[in-house]
TORRO-390772 format. One record per atom (N, C-alpha, C): residue number from 1; residue in one letter; atom name; x, y, z. Coordinates in steps of 0.001 Angstrom, whole numbers, plus 500000, padded with zeros to 6 digits. Layout:
REM TORRO-390772
     k   r    a       c1       c2       c3
   NUM   A   CA        X        Y        Z
...
***
This chain:
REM TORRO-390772
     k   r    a       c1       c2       c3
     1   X    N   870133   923706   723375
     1   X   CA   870784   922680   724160
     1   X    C   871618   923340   725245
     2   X    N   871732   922755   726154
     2   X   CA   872311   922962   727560
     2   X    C   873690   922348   727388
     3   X    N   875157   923228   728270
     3   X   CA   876151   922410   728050
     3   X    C   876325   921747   729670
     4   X    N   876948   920124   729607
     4   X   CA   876953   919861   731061
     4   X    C   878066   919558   731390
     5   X    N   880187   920686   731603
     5   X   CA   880687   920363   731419
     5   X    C   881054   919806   732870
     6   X    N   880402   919921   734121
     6   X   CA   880814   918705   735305
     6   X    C   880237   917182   734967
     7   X    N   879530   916936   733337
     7   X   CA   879637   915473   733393
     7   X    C   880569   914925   731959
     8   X    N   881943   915517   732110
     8   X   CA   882763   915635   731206
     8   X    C   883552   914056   732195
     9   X    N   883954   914485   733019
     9   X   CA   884887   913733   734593
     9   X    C   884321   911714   734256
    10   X    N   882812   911734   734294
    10   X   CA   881513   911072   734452
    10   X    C   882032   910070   733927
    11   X    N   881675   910689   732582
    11   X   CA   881752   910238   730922
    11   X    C   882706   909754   730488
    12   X    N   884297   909924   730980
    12   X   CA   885091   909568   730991
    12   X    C   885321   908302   732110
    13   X    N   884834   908149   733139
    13   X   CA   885172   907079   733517
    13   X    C   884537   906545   733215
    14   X    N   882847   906507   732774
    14   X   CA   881801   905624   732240
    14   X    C   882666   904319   730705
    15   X    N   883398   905569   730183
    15   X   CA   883719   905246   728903
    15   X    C   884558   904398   729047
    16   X    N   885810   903937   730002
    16   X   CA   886733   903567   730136
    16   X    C   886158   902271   730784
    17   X    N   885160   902262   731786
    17   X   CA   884417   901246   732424
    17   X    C   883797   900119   730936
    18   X    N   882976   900932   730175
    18   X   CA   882899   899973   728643
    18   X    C   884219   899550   728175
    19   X    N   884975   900419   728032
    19   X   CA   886286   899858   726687
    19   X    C   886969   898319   727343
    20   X    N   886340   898073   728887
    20   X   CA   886873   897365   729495
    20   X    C   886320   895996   729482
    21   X    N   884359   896015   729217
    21   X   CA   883545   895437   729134
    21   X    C   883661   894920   727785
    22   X    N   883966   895457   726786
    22   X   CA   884271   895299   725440
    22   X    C   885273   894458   725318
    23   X    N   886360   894466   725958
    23   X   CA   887488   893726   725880
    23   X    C   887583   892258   726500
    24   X    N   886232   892060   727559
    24   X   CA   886093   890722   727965
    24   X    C   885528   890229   727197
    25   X    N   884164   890924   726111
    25   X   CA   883176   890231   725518
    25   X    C   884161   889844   724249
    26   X    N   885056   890745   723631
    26   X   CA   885744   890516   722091
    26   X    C   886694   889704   722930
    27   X    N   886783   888413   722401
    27   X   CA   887754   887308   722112
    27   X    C   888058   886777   720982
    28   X    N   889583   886560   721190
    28   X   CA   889878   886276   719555
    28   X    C   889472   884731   719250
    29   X    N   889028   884434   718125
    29   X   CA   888364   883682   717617
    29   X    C   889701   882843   717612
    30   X    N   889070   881206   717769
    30   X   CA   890110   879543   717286
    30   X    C   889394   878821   716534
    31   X    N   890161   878208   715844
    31   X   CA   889618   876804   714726
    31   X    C   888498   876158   715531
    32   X    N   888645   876062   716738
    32   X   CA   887498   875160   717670
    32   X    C   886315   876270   717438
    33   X    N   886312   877510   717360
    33   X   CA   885007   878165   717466
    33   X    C   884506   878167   716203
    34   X    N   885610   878634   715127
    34   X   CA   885330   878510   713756
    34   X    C   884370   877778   712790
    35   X    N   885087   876404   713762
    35   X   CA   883970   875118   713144
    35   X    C   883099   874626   714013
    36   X    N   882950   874948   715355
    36   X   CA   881768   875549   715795
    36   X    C   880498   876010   715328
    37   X    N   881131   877500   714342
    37   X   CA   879617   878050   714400
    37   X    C   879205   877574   712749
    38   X    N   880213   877089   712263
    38   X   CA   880054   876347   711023
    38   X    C   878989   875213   710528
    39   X    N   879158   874509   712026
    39   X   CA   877764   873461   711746
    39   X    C   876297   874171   711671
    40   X    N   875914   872818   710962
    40   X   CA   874370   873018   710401
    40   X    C   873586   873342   711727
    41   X    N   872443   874331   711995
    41   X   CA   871868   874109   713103
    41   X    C   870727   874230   712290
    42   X    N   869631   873579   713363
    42   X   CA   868599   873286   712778
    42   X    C   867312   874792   713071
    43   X    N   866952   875391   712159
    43   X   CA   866255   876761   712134
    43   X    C   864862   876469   712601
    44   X    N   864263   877253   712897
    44   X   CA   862867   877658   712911
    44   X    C   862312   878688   712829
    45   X    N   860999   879230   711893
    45   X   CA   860762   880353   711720
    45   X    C   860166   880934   713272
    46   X    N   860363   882557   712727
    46   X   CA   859854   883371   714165
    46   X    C   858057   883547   713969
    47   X    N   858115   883500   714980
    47   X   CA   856689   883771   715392
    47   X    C   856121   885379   715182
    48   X    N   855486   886246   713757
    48   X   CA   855471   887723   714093
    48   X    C   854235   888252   713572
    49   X    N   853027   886659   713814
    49   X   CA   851981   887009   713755
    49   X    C   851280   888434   714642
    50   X    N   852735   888799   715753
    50   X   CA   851821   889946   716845
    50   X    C   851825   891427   715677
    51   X    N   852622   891137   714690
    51   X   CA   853253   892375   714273
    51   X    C   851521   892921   712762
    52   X    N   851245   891933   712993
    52   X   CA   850258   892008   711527
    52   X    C   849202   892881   711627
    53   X    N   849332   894055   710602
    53   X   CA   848409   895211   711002
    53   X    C   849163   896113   711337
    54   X    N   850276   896273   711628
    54   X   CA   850843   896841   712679
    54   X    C   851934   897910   712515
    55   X    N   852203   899151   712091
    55   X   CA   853083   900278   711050
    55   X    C   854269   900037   712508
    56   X    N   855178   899650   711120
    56   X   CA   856800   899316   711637
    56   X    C   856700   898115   712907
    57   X    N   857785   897750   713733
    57   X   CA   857610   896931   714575
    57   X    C   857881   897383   715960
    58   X    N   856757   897099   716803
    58   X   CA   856541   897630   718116
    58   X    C   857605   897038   718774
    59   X    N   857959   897631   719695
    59   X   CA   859050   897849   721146
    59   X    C   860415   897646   720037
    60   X    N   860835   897760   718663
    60   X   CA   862085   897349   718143
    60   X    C   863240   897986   719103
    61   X    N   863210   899180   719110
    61   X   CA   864361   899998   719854
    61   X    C   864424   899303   721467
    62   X    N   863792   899138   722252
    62   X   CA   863757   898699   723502
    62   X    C   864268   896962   723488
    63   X    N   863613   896254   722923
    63   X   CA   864033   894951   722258
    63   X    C   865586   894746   722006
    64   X    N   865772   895570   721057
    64   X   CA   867108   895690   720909
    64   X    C   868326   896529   721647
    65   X    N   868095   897079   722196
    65   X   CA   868720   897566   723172
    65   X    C   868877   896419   724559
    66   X    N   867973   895694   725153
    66   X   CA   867923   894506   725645
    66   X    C   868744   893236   725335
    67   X    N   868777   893373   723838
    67   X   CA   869712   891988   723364
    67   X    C   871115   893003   723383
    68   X    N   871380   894335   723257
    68   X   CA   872865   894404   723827
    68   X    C   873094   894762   724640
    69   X    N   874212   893611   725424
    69   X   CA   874687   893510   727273
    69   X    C   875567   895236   727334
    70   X    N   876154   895977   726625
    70   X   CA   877076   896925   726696
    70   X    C   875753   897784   726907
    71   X    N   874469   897676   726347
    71   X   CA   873482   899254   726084
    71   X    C   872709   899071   727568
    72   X    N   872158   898139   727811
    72   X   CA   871185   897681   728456
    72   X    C   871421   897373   729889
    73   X    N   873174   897403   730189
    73   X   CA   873386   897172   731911
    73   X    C   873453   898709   732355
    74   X    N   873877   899948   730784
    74   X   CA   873004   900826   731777
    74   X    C   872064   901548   731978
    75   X    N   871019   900858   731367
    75   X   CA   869265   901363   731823
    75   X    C   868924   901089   732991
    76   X    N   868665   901483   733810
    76   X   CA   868498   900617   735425
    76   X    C   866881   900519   735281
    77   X    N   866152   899340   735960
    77   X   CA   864882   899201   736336
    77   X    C   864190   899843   735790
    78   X    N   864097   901036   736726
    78   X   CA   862886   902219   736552
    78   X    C   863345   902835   735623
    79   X    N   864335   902641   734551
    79   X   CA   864211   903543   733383
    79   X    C   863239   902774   731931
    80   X    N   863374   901371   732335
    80   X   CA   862683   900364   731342
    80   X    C   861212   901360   730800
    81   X    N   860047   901064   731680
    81   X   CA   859242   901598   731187
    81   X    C   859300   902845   730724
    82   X    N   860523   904098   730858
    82   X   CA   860719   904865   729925
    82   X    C   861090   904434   728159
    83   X    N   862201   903893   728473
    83   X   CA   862459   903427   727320
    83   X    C   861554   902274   726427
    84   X    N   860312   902125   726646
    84   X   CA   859590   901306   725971
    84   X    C   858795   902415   724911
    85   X    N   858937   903560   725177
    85   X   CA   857992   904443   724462
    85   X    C   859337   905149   723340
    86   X    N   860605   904686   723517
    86   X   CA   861801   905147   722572
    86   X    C   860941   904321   720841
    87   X    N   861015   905073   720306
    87   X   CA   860680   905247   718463
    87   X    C   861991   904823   717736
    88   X    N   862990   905739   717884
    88   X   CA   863333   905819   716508
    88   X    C   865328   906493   717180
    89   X    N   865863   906313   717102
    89   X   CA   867153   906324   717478
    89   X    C   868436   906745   715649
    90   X    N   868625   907598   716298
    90   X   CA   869866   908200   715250
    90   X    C   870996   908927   715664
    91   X    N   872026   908463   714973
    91   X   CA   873421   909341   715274
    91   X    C   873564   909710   713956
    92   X    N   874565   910913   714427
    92   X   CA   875330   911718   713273
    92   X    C   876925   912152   714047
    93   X    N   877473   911931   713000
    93   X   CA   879010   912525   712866
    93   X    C   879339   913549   712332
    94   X    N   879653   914815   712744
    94   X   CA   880332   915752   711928
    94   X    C   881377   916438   712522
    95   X    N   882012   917137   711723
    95   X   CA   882914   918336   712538
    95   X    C   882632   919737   713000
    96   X    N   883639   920446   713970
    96   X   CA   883167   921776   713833
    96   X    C   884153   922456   712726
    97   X    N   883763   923454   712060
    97   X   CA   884488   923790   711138
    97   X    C   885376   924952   711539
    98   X    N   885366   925261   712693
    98   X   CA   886317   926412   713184
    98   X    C   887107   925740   713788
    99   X    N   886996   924654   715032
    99   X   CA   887801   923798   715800
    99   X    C   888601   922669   715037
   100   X    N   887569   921997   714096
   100   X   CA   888051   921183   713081
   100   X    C   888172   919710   714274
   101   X    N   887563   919942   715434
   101   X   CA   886959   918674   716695
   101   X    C   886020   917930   715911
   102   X    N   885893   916644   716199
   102   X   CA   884733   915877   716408
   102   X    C   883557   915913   716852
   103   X    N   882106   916156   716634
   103   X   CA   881051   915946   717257
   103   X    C   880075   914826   717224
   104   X    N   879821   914180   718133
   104   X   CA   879105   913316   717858
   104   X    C   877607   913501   718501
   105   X    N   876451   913379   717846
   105   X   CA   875100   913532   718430
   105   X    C   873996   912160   718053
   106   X    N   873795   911828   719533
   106   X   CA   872787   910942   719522
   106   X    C   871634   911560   719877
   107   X    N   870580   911683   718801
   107   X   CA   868947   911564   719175
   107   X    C   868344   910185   719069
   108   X    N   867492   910615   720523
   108   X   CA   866689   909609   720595
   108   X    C   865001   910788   720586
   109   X    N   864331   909755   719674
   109   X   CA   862400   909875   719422
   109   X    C   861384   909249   720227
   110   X    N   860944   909457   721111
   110   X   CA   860036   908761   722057
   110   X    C   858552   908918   721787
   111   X    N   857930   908822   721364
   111   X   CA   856209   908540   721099
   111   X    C   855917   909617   721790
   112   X    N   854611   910216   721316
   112   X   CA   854250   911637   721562
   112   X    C   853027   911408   722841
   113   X    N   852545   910184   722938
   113   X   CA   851989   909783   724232
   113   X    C   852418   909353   725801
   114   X    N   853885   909542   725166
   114   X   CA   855309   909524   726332
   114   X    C   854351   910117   727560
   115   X    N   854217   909232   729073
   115   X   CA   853728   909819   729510
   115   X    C   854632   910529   731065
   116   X    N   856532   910377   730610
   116   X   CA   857188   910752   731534
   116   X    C   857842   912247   731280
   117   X    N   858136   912501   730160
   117   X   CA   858629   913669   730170
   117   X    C   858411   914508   729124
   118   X    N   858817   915686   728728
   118   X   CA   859124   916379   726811
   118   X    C   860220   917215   727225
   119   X    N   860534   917175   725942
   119   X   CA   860473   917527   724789
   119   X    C   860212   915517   724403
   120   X    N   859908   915608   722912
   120   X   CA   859862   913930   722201
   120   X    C   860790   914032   722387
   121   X    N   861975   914592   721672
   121   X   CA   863273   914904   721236
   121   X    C   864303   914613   721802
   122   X    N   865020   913428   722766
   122   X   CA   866272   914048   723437
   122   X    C   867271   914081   722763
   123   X    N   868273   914723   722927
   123   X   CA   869599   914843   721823
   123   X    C   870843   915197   723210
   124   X    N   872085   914156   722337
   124   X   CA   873309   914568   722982
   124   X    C   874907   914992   722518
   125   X    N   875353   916021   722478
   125   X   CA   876478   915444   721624
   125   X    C   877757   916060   722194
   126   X    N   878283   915235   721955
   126   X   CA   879470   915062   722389
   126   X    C   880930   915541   721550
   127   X    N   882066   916808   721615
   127   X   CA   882715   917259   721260
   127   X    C   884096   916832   721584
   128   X    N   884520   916289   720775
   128   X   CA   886231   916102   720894
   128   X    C   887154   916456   720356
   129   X    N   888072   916719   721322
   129   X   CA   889237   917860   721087
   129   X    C   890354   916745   720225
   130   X    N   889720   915680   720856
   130   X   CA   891458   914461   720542
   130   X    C   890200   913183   720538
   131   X    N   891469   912365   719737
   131   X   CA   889798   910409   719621
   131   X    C   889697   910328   721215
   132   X    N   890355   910829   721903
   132   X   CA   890085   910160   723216
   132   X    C   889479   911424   724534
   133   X    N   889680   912868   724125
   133   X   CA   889652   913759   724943
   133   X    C   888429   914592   724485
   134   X    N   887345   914477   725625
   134   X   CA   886083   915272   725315
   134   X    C   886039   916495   725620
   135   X    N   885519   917622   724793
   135   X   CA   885708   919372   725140
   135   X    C   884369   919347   725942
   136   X    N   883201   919526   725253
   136   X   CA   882417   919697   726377
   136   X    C   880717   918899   725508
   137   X    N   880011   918496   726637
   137   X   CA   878919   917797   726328
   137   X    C   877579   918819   726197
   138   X    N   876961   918526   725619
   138   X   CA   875356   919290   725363
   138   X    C   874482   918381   725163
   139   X    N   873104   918778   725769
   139   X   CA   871831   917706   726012
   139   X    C   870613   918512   725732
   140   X    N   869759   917913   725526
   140   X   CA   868419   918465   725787
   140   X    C   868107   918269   727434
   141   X    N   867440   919480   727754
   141   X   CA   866943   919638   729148
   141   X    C   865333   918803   729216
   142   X    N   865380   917623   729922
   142   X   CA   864655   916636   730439
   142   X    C   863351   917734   731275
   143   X    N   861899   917436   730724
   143   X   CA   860980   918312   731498
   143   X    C   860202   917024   732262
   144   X    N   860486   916295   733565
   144   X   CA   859885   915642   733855
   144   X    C   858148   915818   733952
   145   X    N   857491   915844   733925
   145   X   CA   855901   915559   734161
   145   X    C   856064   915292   735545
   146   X    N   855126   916224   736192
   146   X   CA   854759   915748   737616
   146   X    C   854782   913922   738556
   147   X    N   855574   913911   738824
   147   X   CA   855929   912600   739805
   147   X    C   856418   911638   738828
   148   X    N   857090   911844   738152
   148   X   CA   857533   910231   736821
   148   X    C   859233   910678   736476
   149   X    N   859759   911729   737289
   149   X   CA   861574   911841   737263
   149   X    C   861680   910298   738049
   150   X    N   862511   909814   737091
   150   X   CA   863131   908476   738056
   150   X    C   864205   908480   738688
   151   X    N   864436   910138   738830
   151   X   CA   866026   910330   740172
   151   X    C   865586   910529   741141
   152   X    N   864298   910892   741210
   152   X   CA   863619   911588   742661
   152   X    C   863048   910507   743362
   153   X    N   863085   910007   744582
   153   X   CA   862618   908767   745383
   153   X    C   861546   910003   745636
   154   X    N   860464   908937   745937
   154   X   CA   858647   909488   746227
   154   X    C   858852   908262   747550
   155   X    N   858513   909603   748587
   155   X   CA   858241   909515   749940
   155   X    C   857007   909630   750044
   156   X    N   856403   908687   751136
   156   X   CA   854956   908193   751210
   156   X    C   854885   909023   751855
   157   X    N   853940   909798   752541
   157   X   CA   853535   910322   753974
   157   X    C   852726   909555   754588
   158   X    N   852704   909940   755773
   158   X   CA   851554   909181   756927
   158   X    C   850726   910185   757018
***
């Protein structure tokens, strides 16, 4: 893993930009909402005849990432069809045992027919000195595949 500590600055305002987004969506609950969500509503089963035949359930990670507004405002556009080939998503918590910091690492698993980048593998994690103060970040290095980086604008020629 690669360390990327000029997106230490980033990450920190990224983070502060959520804690902010978080704080409009969490409202404290009233008796009016209470008994609100209390009433009977009337159900209907889901439709998952697409799923039959089918080992585990297709697009789950992308799907769900979609139904949350905090994950999903920041995938932009052209990252969608990346993230449709995301598998399998895991975090872990541990410490370092010399620093006695926080680490946190998110891997994400992307289908081995991924046809934008490799490693499958991406991984990130994140080291903290304090709950609020990050030491330094590490990633897997992104191998785009010829013309499918979605930072690079593709200029037509004449």
């Amino acid at each position: 893993m690669v360390e990327f500590p000029e997106l230490i600055p980033k990450f920190d305002e990224a983070h502060q930009e959520l804690e902010k987004k978080v704080a409009a969506i969490v409202k404290p609950e009233t008796e009016a909402e209470d008994k609100e969500e209390n009433k009977e509503e009337e159900k209907f089963p889901t439709d998952v005849s697409y799923l039959k035949g089918k080992k585990g359930v297709p697009d789950f990670w992308v799907r769900a990432m979609k139904a949350n507004r905090l994950i999903w405002d920041q995938v932009k556009e052209k990252d969608e069809p990346i993230m449709e080939h995301l598998q399998h998503v895991e975090t872990i918590a541990s410490e370092d045992d010399a620093s006695k910091n926080s680490i946190y690492t998110l891997k994400m698993y992307f289908a081995k027919d991924n046809d934008f980048f490799t490693p499958e593998v991406l991984e990130v994690s994140l080291e903290y000195e304090s709950e609020d103060q990050v030491k330094s970040i590490k990633a897997t290095t992104i191998e785009w595949l010829e013309g499918k980086d979605p930072t690079k604008k593709k200029i037509k020629k004449k």
